[in-house]
C-alpha positions in Angstrom: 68.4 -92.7 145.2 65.1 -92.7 143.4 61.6 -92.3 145.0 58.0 -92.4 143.5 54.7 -90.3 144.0 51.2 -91.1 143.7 48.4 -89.5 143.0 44.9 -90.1 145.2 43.1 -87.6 144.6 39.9 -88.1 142.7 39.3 -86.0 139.4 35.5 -86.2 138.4 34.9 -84.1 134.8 31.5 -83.3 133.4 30.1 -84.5 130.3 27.4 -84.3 127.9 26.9 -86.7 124.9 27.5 -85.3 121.6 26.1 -85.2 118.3 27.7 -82.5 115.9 30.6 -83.9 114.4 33.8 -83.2 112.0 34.1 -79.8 111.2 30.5 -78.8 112.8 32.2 -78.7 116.2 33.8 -75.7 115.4 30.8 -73.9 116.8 30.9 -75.8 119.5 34.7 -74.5 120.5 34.0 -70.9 120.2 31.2 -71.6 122.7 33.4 -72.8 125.3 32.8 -76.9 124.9 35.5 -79.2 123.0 34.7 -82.3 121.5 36.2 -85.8 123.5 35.6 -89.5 122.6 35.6 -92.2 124.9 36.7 -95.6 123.7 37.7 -99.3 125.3 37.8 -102.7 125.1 34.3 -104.0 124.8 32.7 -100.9 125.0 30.8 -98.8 122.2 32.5 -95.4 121.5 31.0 -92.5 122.8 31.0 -89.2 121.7 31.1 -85.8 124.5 31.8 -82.5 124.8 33.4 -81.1 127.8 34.0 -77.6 129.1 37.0 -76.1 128.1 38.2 -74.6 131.2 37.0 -77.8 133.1 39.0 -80.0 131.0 42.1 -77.9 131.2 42.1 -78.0 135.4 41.7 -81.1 135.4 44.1 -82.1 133.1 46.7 -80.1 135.4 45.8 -83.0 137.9 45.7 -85.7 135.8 48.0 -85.6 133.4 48.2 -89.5 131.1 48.5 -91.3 134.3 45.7 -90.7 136.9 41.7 -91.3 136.6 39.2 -89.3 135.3 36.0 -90.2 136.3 33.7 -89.0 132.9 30.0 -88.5 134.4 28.0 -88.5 131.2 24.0 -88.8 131.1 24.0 -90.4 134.7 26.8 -92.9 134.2 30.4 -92.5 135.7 33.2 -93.7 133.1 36.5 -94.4 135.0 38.9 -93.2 132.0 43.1 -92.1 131.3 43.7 -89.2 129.0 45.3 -90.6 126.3 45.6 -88.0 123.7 45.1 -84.4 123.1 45.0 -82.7 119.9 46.3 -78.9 120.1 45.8 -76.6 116.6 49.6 -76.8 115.2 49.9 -72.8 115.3 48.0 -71.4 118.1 48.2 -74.1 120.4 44.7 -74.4 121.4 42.9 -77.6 122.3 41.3 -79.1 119.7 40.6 -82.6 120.7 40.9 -85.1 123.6 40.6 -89.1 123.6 39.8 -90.7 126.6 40.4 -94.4 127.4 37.9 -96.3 129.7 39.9 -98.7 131.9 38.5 -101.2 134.3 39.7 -100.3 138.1 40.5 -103.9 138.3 42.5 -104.6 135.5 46.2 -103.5 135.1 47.1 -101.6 132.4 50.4 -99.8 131.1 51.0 -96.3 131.0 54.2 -93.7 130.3 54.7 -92.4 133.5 57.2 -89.0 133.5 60.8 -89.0 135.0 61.5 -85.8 137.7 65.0 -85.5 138.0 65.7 -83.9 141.5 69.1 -83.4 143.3 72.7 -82.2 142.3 75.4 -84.2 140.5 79.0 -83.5 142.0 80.1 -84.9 138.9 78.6 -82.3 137.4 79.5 -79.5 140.0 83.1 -80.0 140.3 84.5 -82.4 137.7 83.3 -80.3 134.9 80.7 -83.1 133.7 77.5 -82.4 131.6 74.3 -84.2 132.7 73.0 -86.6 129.6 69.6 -87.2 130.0 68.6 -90.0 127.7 64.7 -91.3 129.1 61.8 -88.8 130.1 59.2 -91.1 131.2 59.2 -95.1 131.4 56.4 -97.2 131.0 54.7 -99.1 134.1 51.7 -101.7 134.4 49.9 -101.4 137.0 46.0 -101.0 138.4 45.1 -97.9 136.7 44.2 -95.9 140.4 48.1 -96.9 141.0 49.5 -95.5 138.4 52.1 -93.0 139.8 52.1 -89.7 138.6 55.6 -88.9 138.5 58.6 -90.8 139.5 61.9 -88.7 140.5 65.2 -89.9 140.0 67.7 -88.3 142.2 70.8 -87.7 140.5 73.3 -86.9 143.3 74.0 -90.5 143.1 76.3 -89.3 139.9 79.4 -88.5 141.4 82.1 -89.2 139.1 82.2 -88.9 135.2 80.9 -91.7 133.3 78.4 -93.0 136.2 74.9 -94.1 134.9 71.4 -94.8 136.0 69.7 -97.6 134.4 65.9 -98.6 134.4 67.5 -101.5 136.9 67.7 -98.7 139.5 64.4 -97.2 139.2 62.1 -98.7 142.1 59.4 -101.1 141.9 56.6 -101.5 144.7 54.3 -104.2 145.0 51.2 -101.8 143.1 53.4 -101.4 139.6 56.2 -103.0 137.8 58.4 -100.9 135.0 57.8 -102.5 131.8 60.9 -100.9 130.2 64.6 -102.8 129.5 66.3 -103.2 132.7 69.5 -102.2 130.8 68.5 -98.7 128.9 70.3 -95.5 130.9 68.4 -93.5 132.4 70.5 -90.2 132.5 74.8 -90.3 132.7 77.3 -87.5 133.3 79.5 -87.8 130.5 83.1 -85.7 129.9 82.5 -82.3 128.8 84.4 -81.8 125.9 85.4 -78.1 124.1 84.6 -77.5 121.2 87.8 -75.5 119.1 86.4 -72.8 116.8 88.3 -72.2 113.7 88.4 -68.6 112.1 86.3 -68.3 108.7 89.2 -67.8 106.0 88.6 -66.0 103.5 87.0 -68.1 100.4 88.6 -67.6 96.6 86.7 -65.3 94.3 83.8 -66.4 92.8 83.8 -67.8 88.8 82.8 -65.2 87.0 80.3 -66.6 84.3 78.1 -65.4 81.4 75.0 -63.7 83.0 71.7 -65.0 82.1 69.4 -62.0 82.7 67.7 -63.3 85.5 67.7 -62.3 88.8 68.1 -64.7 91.9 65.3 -66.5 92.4 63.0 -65.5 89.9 62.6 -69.5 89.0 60.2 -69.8 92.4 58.3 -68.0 94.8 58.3 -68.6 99.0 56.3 -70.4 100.7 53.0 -68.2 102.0 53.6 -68.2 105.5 50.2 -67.5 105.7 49.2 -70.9 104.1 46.1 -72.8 105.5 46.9 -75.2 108.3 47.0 -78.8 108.0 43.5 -80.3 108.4 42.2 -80.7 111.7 42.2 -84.6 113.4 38.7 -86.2 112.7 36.0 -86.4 115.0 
C-alpha cells in the first residue's frame, strides 16, 4: 500500500567563508554568490557564500532531507538544508541555513508524502480525494533519511476509507515520529453545491449628499511599496 525511497547519492557543495554581512551582501548576489550560515549543536557558527547555480542543483537533489557535504577552507561539514529565504516578490534566493548533523546521531526531519495510484472510490463512486498531511516527520540517522515516501491510494476503494500515519511503513533505519492516529488522506462524499439566483436587492436609501466623492477619505495602497526587510545575515 505504501512504499518508501531513499536517497544515496552523495551531494558535495562548494564553499568559501564569508565576511560581508547584512545588507553588504547584496553585492555579493548580483555577482552570482548567496550568503549561507552553518550552525549546530556544539559548533561555532559559520558564515559562507555559495554559488548560486551550484546551490540551486543541488538543492534539486537534496531537498530538507538528504546530506550536503559543505567543503569550506579544507574541512568537509556533513549538513541538511533547513531553510531557504526567497525575496517575497520575485522569488529569488536570498538566503540558506544549513544544519551540521553528526552521521552518527539520529535526528528528525519532515520528510514529503508522494501520493501515487488511483482511488476507485474516487473513479466510480463519485468521491473527492481529501488530502489532509503533505510530509510527516521521521528520526532517523541523517544519511537515512528518506527522501520521499509515497502513499498509494488505490487502497481507497469505497467512500469514507482513510489512511492513517498507522499505515505508513517503518523500517529498521527510521521511525515516524507523527500521531499514529492523524489521517493521512480520505475519500469523502462529494457533495453539490445548489446555486441560488441573485434577486434583485430593494432600492438604495436615498440620503442627503455630502459633497464628497467615494473614497476621497483615503488613498490605495502603492502597490509599488518597498518590500518587507530582507531576513538578517
Amino acid at each position: 500500500m505504501v512504499s518508501h525511497k531513499e536517497q544515496k547519492e552523495k551531494i558535495n557543495l562548494a564553499a568559501e567563508d564569508r565576511t560581508l554581512l547584512g545588507k553588504r551582501v547584496r553585492s555579493m548576489r548580483k555577482a552570482g554568490k548567496l550568503p549561507a550560515n552553518v550552525y549546530g549543536k556544539g559548533f561555532d557558527s559559520k558564515s559562507i557564500s555559495i554559488d548560486t547555480k551550484a546551490f540551486i542543483q543541488a538543492y534539486k537533489h537534496a531537498g530538507a532531507t538528504n546530506v550536503v557535504y559543505i567543503e569550506v577552507a579544507g574541512e568537509t561539514i556533513p549538513t541538511l538544508i533547513t531553510d531557504v529565504t526567497y525575496h517575497p516578490l520575485t522569488q529569488s534566493i536570498l538566503h540558506i541555513d544549513f544544519r551540521k548533523v553528526n552521521l552518527k546521531q539520529k535526528v528528525q526531519a519532515n520528510v514529503p508524502l508522494t501520493f501515487v495510484g488511483e482511488s476507485e472510490a474516487v473513479k466510480t463512486l463519485n468521491g473527492v480525494l481529501n488530502t489532509q498531511m503533505d510530509e510527516i516527520i521521521v528520526e532517523a540517522l541523517p544519511t537515512h533519511i528518506p527522501s520521499e515516501i509515497e502513499v498509494d491510494i488505490t487502497a481507497l476503494s469505497e467512500i469514507g476509507a482513510v489512511i492513517t500515519v498507522a499505515d505508513l511503513p517503518t523500517t529498521a533505519e527510521y521511525i515516524i515520529i507523527d500521531d499514529a492516529e492523524k489521517i493521512v488522506v480520505s475519500v469523502i462524499e462529494h457533495v453539490e453545491q445548489s446555486l441560488e439566483p441573485e434577486t434583485a436587492s430593494d432600492a438604495p436609501e436615498i440620503t442627503e449628499g455630502t459633497g464628497e466623492e467615494p473614497g476621497a477619505e483615503g488613498e490605495a495602497a502603492d502597490p509599488e511599496a518597498p518590500a518587507t526587510e530582507e531576513k538578517s545575515e
